[in-house]
Wavefront OBJ file of the C-alpha trace (Angstrom):
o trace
v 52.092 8.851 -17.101
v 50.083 7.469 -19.924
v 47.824 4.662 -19.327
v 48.902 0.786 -20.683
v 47.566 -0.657 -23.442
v 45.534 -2.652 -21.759
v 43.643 0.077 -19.570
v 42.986 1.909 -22.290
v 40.981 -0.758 -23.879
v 39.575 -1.638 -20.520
v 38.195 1.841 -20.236
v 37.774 1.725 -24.188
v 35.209 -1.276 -23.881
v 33.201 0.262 -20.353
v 32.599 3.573 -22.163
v 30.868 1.143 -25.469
v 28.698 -0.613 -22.838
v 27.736 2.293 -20.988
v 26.929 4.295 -24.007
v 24.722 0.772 -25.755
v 22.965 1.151 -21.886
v 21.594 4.613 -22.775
v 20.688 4.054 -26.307
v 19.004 0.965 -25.389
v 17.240 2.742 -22.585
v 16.478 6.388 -24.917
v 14.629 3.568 -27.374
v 12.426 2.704 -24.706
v 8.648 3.857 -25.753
v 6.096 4.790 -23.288
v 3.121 2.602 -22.060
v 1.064 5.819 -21.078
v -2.249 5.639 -18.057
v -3.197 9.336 -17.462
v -4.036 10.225 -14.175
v -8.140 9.717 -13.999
v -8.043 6.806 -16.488
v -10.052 4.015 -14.946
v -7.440 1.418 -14.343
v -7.762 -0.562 -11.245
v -5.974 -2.475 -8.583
v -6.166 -5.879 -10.771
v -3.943 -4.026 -13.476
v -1.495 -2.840 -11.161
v -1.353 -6.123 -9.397
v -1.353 -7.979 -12.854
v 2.312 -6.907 -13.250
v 5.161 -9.652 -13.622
v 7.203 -8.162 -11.080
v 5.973 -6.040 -7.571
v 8.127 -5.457 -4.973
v 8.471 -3.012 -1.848
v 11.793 -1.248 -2.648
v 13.750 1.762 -1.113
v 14.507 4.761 -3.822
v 18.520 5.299 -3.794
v 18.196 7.591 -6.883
v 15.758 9.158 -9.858
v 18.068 10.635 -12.607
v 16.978 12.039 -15.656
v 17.673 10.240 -18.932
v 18.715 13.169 -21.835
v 15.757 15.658 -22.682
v 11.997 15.682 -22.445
v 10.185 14.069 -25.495
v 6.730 14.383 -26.855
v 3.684 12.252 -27.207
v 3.243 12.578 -30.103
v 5.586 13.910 -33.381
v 4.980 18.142 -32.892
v 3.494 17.715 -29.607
v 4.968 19.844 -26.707
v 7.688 18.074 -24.674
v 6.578 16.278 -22.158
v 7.803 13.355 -21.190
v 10.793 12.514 -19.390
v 12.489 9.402 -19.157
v 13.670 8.348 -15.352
v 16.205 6.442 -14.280
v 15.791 5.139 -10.704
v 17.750 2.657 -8.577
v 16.725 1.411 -6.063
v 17.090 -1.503 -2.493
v 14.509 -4.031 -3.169
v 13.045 -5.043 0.125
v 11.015 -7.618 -0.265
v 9.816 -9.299 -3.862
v 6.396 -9.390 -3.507
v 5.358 -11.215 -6.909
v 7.904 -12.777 -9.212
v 11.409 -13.951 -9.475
v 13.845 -10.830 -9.065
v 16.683 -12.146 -6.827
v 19.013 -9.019 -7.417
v 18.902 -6.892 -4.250
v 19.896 -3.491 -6.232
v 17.832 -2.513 -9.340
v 17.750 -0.059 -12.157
v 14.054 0.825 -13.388
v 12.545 3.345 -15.614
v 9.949 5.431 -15.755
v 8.208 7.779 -18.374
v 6.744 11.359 -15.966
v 4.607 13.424 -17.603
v 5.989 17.073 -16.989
v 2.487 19.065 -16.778
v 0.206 16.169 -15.288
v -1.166 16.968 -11.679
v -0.598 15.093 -9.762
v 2.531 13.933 -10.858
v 3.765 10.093 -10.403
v 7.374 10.494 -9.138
v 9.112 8.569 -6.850
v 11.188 9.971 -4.046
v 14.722 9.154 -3.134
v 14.903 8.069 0.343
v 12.053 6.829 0.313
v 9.693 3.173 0.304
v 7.059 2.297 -2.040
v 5.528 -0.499 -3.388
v 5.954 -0.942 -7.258
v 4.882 -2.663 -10.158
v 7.509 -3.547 -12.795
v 7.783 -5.328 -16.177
v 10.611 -6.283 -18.117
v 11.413 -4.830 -21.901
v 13.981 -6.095 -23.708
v 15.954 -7.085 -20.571
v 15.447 -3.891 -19.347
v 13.306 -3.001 -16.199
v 10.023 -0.905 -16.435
v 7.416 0.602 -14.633
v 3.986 -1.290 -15.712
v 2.606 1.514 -16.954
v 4.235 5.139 -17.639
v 2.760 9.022 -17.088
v 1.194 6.846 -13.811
v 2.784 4.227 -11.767
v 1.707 1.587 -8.556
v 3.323 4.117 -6.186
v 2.248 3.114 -2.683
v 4.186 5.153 -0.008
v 5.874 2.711 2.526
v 6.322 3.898 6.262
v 6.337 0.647 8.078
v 10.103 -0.060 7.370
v 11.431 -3.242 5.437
v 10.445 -6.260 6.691
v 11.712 -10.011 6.583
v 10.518 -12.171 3.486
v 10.033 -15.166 5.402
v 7.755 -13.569 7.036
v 5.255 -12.088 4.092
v 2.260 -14.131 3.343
v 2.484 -14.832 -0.017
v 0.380 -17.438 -0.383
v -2.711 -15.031 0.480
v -1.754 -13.205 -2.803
v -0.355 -9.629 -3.306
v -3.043 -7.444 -2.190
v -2.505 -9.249 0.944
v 0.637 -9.293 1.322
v 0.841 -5.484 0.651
v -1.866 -4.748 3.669
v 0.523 -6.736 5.660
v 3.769 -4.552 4.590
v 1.886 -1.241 5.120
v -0.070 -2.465 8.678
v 3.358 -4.200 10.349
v 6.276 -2.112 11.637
v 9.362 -3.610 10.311
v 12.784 -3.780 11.722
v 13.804 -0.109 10.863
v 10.453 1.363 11.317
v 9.913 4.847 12.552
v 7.126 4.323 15.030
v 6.268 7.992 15.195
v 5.909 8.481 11.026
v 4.273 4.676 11.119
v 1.349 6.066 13.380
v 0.712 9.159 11.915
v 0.533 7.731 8.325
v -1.813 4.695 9.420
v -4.988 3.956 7.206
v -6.585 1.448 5.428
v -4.617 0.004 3.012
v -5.050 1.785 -0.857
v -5.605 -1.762 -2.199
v -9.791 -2.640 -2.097
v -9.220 -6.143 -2.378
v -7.928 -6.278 1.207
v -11.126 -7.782 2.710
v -11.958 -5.840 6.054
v -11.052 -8.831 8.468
v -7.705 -8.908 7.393
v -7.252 -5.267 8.636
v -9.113 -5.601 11.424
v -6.671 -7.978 12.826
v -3.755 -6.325 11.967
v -4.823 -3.259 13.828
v -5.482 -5.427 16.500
v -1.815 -6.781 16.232
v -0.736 -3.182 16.166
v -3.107 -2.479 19.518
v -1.008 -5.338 21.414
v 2.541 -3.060 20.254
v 4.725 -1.640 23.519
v 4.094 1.846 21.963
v 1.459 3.486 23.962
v 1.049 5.822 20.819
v 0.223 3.289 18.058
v -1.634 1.208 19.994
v -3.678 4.298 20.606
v -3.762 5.496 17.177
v -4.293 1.792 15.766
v -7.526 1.463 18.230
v -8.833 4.935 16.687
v -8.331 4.334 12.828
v -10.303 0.923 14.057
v -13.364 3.019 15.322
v -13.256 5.165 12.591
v -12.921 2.753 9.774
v -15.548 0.162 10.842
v -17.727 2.705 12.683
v -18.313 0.460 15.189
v -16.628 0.927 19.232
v -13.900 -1.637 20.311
v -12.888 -2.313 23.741
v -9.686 -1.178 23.181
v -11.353 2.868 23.131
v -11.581 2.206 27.148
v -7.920 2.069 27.278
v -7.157 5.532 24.640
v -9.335 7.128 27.299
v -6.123 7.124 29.508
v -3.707 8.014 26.589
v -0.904 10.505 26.149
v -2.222 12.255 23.275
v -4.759 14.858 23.845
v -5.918 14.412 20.940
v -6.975 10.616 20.770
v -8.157 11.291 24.305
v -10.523 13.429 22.704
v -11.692 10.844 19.793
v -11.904 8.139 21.993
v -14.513 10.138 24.485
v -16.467 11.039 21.843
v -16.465 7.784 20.168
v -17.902 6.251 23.346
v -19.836 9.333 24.267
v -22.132 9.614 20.943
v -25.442 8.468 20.778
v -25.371 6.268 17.556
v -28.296 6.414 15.542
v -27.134 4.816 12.857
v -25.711 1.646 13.095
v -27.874 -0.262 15.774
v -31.105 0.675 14.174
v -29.832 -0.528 10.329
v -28.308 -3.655 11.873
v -31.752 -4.704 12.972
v -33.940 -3.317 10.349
v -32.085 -3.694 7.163
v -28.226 -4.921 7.760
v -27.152 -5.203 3.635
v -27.826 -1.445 3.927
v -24.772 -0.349 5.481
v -22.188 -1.768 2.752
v -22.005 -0.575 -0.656
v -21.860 -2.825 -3.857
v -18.148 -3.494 -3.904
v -18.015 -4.216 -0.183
v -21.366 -6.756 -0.725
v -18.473 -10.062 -0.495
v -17.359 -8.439 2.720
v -20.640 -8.097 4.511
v -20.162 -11.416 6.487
v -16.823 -10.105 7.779
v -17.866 -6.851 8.667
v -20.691 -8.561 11.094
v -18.393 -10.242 12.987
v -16.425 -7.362 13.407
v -19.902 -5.923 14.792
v -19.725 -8.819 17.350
v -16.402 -7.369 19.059
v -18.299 -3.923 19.786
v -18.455 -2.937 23.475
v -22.397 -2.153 22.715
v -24.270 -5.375 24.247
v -27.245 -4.395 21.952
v -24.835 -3.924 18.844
v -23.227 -7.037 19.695
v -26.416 -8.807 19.492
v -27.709 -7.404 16.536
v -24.187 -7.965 14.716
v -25.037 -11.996 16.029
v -28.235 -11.562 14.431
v -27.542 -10.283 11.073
v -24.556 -12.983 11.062
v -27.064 -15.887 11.828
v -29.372 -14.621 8.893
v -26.934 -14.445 6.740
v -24.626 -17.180 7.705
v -25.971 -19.853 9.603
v -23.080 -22.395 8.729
v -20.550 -19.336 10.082
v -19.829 -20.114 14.108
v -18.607 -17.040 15.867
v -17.561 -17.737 19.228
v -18.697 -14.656 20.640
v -22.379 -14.984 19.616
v -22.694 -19.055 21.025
l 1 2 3 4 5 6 7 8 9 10 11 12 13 14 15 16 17 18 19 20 21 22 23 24 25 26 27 28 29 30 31 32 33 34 35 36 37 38 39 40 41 42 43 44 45 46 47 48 49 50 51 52 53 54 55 56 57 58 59 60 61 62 63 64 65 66 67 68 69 70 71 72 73 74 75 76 77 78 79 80 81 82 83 84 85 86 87 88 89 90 91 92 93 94 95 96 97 98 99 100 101 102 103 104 105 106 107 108 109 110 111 112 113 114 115 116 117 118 119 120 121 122 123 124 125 126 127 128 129 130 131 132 133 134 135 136 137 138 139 140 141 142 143 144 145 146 147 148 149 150 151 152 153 154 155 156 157 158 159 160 161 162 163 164 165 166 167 168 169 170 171 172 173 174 175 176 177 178 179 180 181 182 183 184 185 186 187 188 189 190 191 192 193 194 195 196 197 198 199 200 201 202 203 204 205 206 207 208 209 210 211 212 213 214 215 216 217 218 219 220 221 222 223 224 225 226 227 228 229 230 231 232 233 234 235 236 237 238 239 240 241 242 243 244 245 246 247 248 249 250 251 252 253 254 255 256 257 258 259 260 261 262 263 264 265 266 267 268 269 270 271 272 273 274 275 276 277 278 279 280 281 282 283 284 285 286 287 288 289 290 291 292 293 294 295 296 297 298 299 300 301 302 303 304 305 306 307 308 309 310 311 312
């Protein structure tokens, strides 16, 4: 049975759009950042668009294409689609997107993003098309922690913030298990250290004997300091934080006390100087009477206007 009129220029008029789609999207030109390049998180978090999305698909567009005119091939255009979770900067109220994405074929590591998988991203827009901010690398911050509610992102402490809170809260589909054993500090350095601090403390509260575990021993280790919360991972299920938390609270520390009296500025490197304030009173929560009063200290010499309950 041959198709009406009418279908046939139905399917006559899809197959033009479809094919202007891919020519608009093979005259797309690459905004290349090598790996190594010394780019930082402003950039990334400059772009107009960054969002926490789920990868439904990465499809190749046509053939690999070179830098430069002679060069070897090694480009390749990507076509991915993807959920958006949550809109993390900017005004993108579709809930399904199509983004692309220049790889670099022999570049190690390689900038790829997985299907199945979360990630925060940074996109722009070209010619009504959707783009990575940058090609060869991309903002490609794995997401274990699930999607989460917008209401409930806090956007008006800006997008490095907001991100710590998306990678340090367990959202409604969240695999506790992966969640735990992926838990760090955030890979975004404006995140000042208080902000963690209390989300892992938020995590330590969680009815999951195992995260609250492992969120109490990425705390020691992090902020080298001893929280109370080391007292309870004495008793946990996992060998192996049993383990860290003894020999957090077994170690003779002759390191921290002895700067934090002497010579506090010491311990924090240029970039962290902003957070040194923060970073006392994190000092203050130590189980360590002596630490705690040092911590109270340093805070007083440094911050006399800044009242911490704990050192009153």
């Amino acid at each position: 049975m041959q198709p009406s009129p009418l279908m046939q220029f139905v399917t006559a008029i899809l197959i033009i759009i479809s094919l202007a789609g891919c020519h608009r999207a093979r005259e797309l030109r690459p905004r290349l950042i090598l790996h190594g390049e010394p780019v930082g998180d402003d950039f990334w978090l400059s772009a107009p668009y960054i969002l926490a999305v789920k990868i439904v698909s990465a499809d190749p567009q046509g053939s690999p294409e070179p830098i430069y005119q002679g060069g070897p091939k090694t480009l390749q255009l990507i076509k991915y689609e993807a959920i958006v979770d949550n809109v993390i900067k900017g005004d993108l109220p579709n809930k399904n997107i199509a983004f692309f994405f220049f790889d670099k074929l022999d570049q190690r590591p390689r900038y790829q993003l997985r299907p199945g998988n979360r990630y925060i991203t940074s996109l722009r827009d070209e010619g009504g098309i959707l783009r990575s901010f940058a090609d060869a690398r991309q903002l490609k911050i794995e997401v274990n922690s699930g999607s989460h509610d917008q209401k409930d992102l806090p956007l008006a402490l800006g997008p490095a913030t907001t991100i710590a809170y998306i990678l340090l809260t367990p959202g409604s589909d969240c695999d506790l298990q992966l969640f735990a054993t992926t838990l760090r500090w955030p890979p975004i350095s404006s995140v000042g250290p208080q902000y963690v601090n209390e989300r892992l403390k938020q995590l330590q509260l969680n009815s999951d004997q195992y995260l609250r575990d492992t969120a109490c021993e990425i705390a020691a280790t992090i902020f080298w300091h001893r929280p109370k919360c080391l007292e309870h991972a004495l008793q946990s299920s996992d060998s192996g934080i049993r383990r860290s938390a003894a020999r957090f609270l077994d170690e003779d520390d002759v390191n921290l006390l002895p700067v934090l009296r002497s010579d506090p500025s010491y311990l924090f490197n240029k970039g962290w100087s902003d957070y040194i304030i923060e970073m006392f009173e994190i000092y203050t929560e130590d189980i360590r009477p002596e630490v705690r009063q040092a911590a109270c200290a340093a805070l007083r010499g440094f911050a006399p206007q800044r009242a911490v309950e704990r050192c009153k």
